[in-house]
N, C-alpha and C positions, 0 to 999 in steps of 0.2 A: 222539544225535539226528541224524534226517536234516540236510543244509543248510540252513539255512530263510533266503531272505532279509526275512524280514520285508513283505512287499506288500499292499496296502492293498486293500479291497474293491473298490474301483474298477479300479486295476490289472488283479485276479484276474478282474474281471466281463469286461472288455474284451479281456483274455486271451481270456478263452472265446469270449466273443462273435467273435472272429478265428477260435477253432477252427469255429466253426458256420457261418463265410462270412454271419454276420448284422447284422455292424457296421463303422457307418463313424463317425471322431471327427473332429469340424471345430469351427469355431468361426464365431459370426455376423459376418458380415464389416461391418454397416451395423446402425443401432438400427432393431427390428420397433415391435411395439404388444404387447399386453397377450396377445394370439394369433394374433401374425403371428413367424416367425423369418426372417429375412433371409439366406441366404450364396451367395458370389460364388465359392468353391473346392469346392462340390461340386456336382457335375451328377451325376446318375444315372436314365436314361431321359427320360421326354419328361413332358407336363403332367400330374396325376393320378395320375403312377404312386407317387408315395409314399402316397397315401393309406391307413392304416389301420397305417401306420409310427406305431413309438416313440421318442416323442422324452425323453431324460432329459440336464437340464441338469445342468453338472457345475463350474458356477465362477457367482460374484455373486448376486444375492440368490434367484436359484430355485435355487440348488445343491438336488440331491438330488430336483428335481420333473419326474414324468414325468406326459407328457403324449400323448395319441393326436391322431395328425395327421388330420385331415377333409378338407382340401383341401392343391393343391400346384401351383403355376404357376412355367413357365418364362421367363424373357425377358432378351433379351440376355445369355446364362448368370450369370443372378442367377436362383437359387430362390428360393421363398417359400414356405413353409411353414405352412400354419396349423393349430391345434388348437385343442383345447377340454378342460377349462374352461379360464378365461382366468388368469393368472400374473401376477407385477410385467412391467413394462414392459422385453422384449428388448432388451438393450444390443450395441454393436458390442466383440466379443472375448471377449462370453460361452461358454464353451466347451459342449459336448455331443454326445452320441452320438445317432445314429438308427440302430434297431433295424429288421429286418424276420425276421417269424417268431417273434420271442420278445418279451416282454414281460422291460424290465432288472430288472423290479421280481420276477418271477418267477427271474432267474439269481442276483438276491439272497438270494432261498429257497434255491436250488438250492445253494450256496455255505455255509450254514448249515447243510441240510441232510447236507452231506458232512461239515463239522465236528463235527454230533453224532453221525454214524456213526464216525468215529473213537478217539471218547467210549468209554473202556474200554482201548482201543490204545493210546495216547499219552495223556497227560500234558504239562503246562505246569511245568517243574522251581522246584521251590520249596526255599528251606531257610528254616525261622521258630526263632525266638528270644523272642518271645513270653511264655513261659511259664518259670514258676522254683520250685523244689520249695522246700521252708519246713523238712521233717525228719517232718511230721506227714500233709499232704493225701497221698490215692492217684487221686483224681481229678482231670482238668482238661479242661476246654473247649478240643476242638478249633478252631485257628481256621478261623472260615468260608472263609477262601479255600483249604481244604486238602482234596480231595478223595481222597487216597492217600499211605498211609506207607509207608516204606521201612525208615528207617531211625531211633532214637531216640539220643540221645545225651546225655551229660550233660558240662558243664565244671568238669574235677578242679585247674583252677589256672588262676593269672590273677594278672599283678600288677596290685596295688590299694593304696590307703592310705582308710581310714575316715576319714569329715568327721566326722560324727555318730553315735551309735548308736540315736539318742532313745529315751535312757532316762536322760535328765535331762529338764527342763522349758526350756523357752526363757525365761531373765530377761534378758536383755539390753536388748530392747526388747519391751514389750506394749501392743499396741495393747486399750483398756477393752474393748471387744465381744468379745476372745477370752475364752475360760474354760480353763486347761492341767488335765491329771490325768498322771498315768504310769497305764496300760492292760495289768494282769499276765495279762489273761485274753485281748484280743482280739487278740495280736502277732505278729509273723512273724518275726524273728532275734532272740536274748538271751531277755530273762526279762521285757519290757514295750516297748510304744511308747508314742511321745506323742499321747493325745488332746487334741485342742480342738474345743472349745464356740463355734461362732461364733453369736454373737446377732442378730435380723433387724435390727439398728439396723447393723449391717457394712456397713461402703463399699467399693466400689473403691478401691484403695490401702492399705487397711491392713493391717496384718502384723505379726509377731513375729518376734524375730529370738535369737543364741544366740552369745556367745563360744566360740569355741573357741581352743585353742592352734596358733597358725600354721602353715600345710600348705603348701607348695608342691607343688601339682599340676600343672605344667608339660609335666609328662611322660605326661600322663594324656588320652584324649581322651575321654572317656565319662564321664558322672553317673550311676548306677542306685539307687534306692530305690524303697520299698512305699507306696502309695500308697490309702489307702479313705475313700468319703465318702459320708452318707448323701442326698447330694443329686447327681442326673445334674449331668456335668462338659464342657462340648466342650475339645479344647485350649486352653491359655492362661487359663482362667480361673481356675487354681491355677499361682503361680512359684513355681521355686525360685530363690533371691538368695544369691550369694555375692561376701563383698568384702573389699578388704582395710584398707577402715577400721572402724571400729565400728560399730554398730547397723543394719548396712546403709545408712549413709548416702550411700552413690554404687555402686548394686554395680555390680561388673566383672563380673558373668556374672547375667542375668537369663532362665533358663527355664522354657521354658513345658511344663506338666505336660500331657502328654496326656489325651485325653478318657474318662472315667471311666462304667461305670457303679454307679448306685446298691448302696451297702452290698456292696460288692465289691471285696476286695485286688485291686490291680493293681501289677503290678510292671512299671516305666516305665523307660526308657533316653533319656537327653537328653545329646545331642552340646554338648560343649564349642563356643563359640563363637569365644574368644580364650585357648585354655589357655599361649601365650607367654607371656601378661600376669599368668598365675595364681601367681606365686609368693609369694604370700604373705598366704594367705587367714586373716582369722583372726574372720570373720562370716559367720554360715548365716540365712538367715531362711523365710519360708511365705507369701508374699504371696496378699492374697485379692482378684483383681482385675476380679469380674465379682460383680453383685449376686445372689447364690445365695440369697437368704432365711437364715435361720436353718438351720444344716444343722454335723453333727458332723464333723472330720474325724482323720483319723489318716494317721501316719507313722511309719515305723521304715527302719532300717537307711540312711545316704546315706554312697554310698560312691562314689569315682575310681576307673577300670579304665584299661588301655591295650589295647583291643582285640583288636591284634595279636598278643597275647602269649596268648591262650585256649590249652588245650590241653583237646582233648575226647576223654573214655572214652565208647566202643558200648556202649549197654543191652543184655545180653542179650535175644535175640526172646521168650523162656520169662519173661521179667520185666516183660513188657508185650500189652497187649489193646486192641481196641475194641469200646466199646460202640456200635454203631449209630442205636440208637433214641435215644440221649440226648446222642449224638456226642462221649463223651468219650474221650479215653486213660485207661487203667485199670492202676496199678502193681499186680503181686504183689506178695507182704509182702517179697521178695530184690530184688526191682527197688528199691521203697520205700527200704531201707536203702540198696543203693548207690546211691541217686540223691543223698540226704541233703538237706541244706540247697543247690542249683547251680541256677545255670542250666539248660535244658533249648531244644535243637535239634533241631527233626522236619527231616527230610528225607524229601521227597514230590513229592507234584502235584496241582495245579488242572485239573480239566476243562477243555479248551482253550476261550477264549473265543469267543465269537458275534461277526460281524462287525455290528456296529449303526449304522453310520455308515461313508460312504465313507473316511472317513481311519482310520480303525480298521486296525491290518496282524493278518494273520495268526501262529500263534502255533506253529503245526503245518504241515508240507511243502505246500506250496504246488504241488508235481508232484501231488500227492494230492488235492489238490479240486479242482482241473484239472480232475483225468480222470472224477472221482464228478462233478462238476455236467454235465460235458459228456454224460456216460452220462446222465443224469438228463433234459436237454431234451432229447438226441437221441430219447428214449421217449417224453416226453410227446410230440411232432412226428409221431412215424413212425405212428401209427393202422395200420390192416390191411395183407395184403398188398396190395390191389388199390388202397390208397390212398397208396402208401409207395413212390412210384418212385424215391424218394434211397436207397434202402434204408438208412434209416437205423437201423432196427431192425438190421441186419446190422453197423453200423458202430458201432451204439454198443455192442454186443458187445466189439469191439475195443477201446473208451475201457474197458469196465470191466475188461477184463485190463490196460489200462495202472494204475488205481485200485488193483486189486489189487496187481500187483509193486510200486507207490509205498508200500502198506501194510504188505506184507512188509519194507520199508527202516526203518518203525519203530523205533525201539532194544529190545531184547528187555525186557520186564519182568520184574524178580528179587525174591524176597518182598516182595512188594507187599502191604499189606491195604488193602481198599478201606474207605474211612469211609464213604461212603453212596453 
């Protein structure tokens, strides 16, 4: 990747707007009125001449609001500024730009509009983990923030110790509104998970919980299990409880299950909180802690990892596909087998994102929309020959071979397949 230092819309806009000799940044020296700005540090010209200037405040409660100035009087080198329509009430030390020639709200376009020509060129580097093969699925749901693979991978080891396998029933404690089964037909590791039955009469707080034989997971910083319910989930409204007295009666690790959708395995990873404390776990429970109505859920496989310890095999490129239209990764039947029961890491990229707010930083070389927005208002500006004495048609020539060698710095793309 080129350098990017990360700069923020506003930055990049003011950038430009210094390339264009069309901005000045100050700040109101005295409180205006509702459509008056006050400031004592900039003079430029005499009465009137700012008028049909832009004004965009850039600090306190108009942040982000531009305005077209109407009138402008000088006195005693205090300008006064007025626009319309009218804003909260000008304070002293509000900060802001005035524009002439452009409009900030158009370099904002301008700015985006360079970012989605890049779109294709670059990529916003992603690695997701996301997604976990079972031994059986060929398909899976790209995630949405991935617009380019690279590379697929699967994790052939890892140390781990098994909590659970559920593929027993939790007796330890049951709360009446649950209902347990073992589930031979809808599981994802072994030969069954645990279904429950929760009843609409289910409260926040209740839960079932499960003996096991003592674990010390101290050395572990990750929980991962499968997780399916027939009712939408936002985080937290499914823990998982682990502790080291009985029934879950004080647990030392209470997490919060990520948000789920409807009748859909999802395979979750939840960070240890205090695994120094975890030596000697010998209570698992399912806490139901958000009132979901009556809704089934299932669990299988809860196990401890140490992250650092992964070791990942490259899927052959011939062992994988995308489908487009339904945005999924697609195993052949040789992929499938060596995937098996793992984890699964795409390596890719995100479309670079839009600047949508001045604090937003960019995510793609910033010498590169430079030069594409500065090319971009120098055209809209320059109109004909006979009207174009800046010749800025002539100059914004120049910005776009600067655009260009900034796009050439790109990082070269190497089997990329695009997902949509």
């Amino acid at each position: 990747m080129p350098s990017i230092q990360g700069r923020t819309r506003e930055q990049l806009r003011q950038h430009i707007g210094r390339t264009l000799g069309s901005i000045a940044v100050s700040s109101a020296s005295t409180s205006g009125s509702t459509t008056t700005l006050v400031d004592n540090t900039i003079v430029l010209g005499g009465a009137d001449t700012q008028i049909g200037k832009y004004i965009r405040f850039t600090s306190g409660d108009n942040d982000a609001l531009t305005r077209r100035v109407t009138d402008s009087a000088i006195s005693s080198n205090v300008t006064t500024l007025t626009f319309m329509p009218a804003v909260g009430t000008s304070t002293a030390s509000e900060s802001y730009e005035l524009w002439d020639g452009h409009s900030p709200d158009d370099i904002d376009d301008y700015i985006n509009q360079a970012i989605m020509s890049a779109t294709g060129w670059v990529y916003d580097p992603i690695e997701n983990i996301e997604l976990h093969g079972d031994g059986h699925q060929t398909r899976y749901d790209i995630p949405s923030n991935i617009s380019m693979i690279s590379k697929v991978e699967y994790r052939h080891k890892i140390n781990f110790t098994r909590i659970h396998a559920c593929a027993t029933t939790f007796d330890e404690a049951t709360d009446g509104d649950f209902t347990q089964a073992l589930d031979t037909k809808d599981r994802k590791q072994g030969t069954q998970s645990l279904k429950l039955t929760i009843a609409v009469g289910a409260s926040a707080g209740d839960f079932v919980s499960d003996s096991i034989t003592s674990k010390d997971i101290s050395g572990y910083d990750t929980i991962e299990m499968w997780v399916k319910s027939t009712a939408a989930t936002s985080a937290g409204n499914l823990k998982l409880l682990l502790d080291d007295s009985a029934s879950c009666a004080s647990p030392i690790e209470t997490l919060s299950i990520p948000a789920l959708s409807a009748d859909t395995w999802t395979f979750v990873r939840m960070t240890l909180a205090n695994p120094e404390t975890d030596t000697a776990i010998i209570s698992v429970g399912l806490e139901y802690d958000s009132d979901l109505g009556a809704c089934t859920v299932w669990i299988d496989d809860i196990v401890a990892v140490a992250n650092d310890t992964a070791e990942w095999s490259t899927l052959d490129r011939r062992n994988w596909k995308i489908d487009k239209e339904s945005r999924d990764l697609v195993l052949v039947r040789d992929g499938h087998i060596a995937l098996g029961y793992a984890l699964i890491k795409i390596t890719g990229g995100d479309k670079p994102a839009l600047l949508t707010s001045d604090a937003t930083a960019t995510e793609i070389s910033e010498e590169y929309i430079i030069a594409n927005a500065v090319t971009t208002a120098l055209l809209s500006a320059s109109g004909g020959p006979a009207t174009d004495p800046d010749a800025k048609r002539q100059l914004s020539a120049y910005w776009a071979q600067q655009a260009e060698r900034a796009r050439r710095g790109f990082p070269m793309l190497v089997n990329v397949r695009s997902v949509d």
